[in-house]
C-alpha positions in Angstrom: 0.0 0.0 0.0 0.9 3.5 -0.4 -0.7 7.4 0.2 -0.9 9.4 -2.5 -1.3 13.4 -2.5 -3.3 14.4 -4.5 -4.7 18.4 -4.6 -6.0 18.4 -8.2 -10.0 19.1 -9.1 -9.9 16.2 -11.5 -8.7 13.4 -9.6 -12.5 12.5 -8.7 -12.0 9.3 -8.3 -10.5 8.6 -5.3 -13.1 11.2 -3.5 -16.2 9.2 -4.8 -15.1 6.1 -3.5 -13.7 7.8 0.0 -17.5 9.3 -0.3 -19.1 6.2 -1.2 -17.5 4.2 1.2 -18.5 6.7 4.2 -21.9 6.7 3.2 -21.8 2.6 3.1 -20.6 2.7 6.6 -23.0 5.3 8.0 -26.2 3.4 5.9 -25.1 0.4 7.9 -24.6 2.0 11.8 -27.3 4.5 11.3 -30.1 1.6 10.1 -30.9 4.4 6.7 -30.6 7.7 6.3 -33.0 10.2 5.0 -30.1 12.3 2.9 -31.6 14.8 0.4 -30.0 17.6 -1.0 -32.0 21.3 -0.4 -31.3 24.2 -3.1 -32.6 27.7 -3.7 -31.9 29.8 -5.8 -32.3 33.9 -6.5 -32.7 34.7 -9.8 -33.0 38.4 -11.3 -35.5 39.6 -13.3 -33.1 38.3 -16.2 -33.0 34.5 -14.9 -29.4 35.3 -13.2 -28.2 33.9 -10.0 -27.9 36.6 -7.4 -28.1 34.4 -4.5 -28.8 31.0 -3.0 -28.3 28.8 -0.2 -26.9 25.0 -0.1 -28.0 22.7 2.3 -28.6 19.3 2.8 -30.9 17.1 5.5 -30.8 13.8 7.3 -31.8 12.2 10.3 -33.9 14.8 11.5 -30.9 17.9 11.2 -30.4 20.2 8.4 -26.7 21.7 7.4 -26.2 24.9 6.1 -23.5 24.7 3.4 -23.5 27.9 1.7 -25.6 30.9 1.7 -24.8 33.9 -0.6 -26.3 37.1 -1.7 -24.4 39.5 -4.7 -23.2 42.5 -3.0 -25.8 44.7 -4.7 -28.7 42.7 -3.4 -27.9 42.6 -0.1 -29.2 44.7 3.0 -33.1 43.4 1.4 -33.8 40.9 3.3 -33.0 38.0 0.6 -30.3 36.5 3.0 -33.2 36.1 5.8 -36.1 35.0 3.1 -33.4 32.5 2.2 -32.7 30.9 6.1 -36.2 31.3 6.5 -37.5 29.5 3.4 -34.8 26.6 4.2 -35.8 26.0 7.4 -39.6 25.7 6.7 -38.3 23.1 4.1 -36.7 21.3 6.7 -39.8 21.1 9.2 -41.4 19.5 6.4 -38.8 17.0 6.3 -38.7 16.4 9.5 -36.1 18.2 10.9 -36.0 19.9 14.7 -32.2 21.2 14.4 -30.4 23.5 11.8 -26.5 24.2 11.9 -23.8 25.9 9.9 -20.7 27.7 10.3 -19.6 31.0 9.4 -15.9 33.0 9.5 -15.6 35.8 11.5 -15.8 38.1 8.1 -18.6 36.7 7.2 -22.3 36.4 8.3 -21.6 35.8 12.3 -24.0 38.4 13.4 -26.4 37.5 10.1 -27.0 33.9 12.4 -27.0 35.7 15.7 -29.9 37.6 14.1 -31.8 34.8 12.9 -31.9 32.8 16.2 -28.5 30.8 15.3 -26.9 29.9 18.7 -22.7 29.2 19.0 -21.8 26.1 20.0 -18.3 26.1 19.1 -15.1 28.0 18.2 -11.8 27.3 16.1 -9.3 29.9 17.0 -5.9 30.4 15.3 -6.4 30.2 11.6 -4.8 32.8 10.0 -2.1 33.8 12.2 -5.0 34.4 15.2 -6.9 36.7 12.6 -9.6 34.4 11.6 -12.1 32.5 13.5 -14.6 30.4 12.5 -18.0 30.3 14.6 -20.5 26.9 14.3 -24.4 27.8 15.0 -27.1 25.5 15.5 -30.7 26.1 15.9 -33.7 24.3 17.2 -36.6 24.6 14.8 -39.6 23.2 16.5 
């Protein structure tokens, strides 16, 4: 046997197995899993992408993966009708808890806002500037 680096985007390969294999294992110890992807999407008037958020849910939880808004369409309320409109979503799934993470030059007061509460912090990154925060929210 041997390890192999690897850092390029088309090596796929050997991620979808790893991947795969994981969600093999977890199938098996978890008796199932519910997994299903959860995407919206902000379009302009013209059909563009503006804005969105990624998330996925399973076993009554939903994770937060991205959620953006274009610079000129922020400070409207899209961010919030985003979180909002993912979390209803995720009731209807099923799911009683929400989490995601966020850097501190990012949305950490966005979360705060929207009822997101800390329930841990990596220090360090960056030299000690940067700090990433992980939420969770109860949504029953």
């Amino acid at each position: 046997m041997k390890i192999e680096l690897s850092a390029s985007p088309q090596n796929t390969n050997g991620a979808e197995a790893i991947r795969n294999a994981l969600i093999a294992y977890n199938h098996e110890m978890s008796g199932g899993t519910d997994f299903e992807n959860l995407q919206l999407l902000l379009r302009d008037p013209e059909g563009e992408v503006v804005g969105g958020l990624l998330a996925w849910t399973v076993w009554s939880w939903m994770h937060i993966d991205s959620l953006w808004v274009h610079d000129g369409h922020r400070q409207q309320g899209w961010g919030t009708q985003l979180l909002r409109e993912a979390e209803a979503e995720a009731i209807k799934r099923g799911c009683v808890l929400a989490e995601v993470d966020t850097f501190n030059f990012q949305a950490k007061a966005f979360y705060e806002k929207a009822g997101y509460e800390i329930f841990g912090t990596l220090t360090g990154i960056g030299g000690g500037r940067i700090e990433r925060y992980y939420f969770r929210k109860e949504l029953c």
